[in-house]
N, C-alpha and C positions, 0 to 999 in steps of 0.2 A: 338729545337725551329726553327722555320723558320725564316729564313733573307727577309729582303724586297726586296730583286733582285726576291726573289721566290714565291713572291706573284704575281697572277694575276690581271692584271686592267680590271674589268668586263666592256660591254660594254652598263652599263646604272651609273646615280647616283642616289646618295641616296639624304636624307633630304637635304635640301639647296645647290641641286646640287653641294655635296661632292662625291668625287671619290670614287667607290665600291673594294674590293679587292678578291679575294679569296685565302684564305690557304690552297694547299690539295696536296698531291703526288700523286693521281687520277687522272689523264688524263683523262679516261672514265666514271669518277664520273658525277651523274646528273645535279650539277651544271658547271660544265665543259662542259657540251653535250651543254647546256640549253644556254650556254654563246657563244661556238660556232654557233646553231641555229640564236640567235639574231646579233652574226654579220654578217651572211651571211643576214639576213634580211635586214639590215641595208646598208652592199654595194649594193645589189641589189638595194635601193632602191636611193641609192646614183647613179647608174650607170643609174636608170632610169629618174632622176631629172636633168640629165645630158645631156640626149637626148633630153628633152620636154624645158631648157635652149638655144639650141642651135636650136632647130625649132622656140621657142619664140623670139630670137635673129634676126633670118634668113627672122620674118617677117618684113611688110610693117609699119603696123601700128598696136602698142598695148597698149593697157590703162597702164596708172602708175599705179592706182591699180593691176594689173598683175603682172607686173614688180616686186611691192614691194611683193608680196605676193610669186612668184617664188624666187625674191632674202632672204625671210624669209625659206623658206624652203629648200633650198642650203645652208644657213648657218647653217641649223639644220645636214642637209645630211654631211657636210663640218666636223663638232663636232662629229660625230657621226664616221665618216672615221679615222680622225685623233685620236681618240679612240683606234678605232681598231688598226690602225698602232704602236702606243706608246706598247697600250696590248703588238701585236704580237713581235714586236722588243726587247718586255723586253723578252719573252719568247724566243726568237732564242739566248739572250745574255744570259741566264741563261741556255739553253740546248747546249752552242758550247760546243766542245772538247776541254778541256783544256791541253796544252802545261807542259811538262813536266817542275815542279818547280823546281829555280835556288836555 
């Protein structure tokens, strides 16, 4: 049976923005490839909300509507990073080398 250190946190939710998991020893499994794919979509798109933030910033004058609508979508980019990072850290915690038992 799989323990829950070994499950993956995919990087979308399900019904009532509950967390998705995957169960698989498949590394190269579809939904593994498919979970990879979306989070490289997802920093990229983090990495490019990040540039258009700091040109938005860097102007003179910009409507608060902008403002709210870039800070809506930084906070999506922001859930969506921290996603990914929770995933990837459980998976570097469950793939280290473990030290010989005492």
């Amino acid at each position: 049976m799989t323990t829950p250190t070994e499950l993956r946190l995919l990087p979308w939710s399900g019904p009532e923005g509950k967390p998705c998991y995957l169960s698989t020893d498949e590394r190269g499994g579809y939904m593994s490839r498919l979970a990879d794919n979306v989070e490289a979509v997802q920093l990229a798109t983090a990495a490019e909300l990040l540039e258009e933030a700091v040109e938005t910033i860097n102007e003179q004058e910009v409507a608060a509507e902008e403002l709210r609508h870039l800070a809506k979508d930084l906070v999506g980019a922001l859930r969506d990073v921290l996603r990914v990072a929770t995933s990837r850290g459980h998976l570097l915690a469950v793939n280290e080398p473990r030290g010989p038992s005492t």
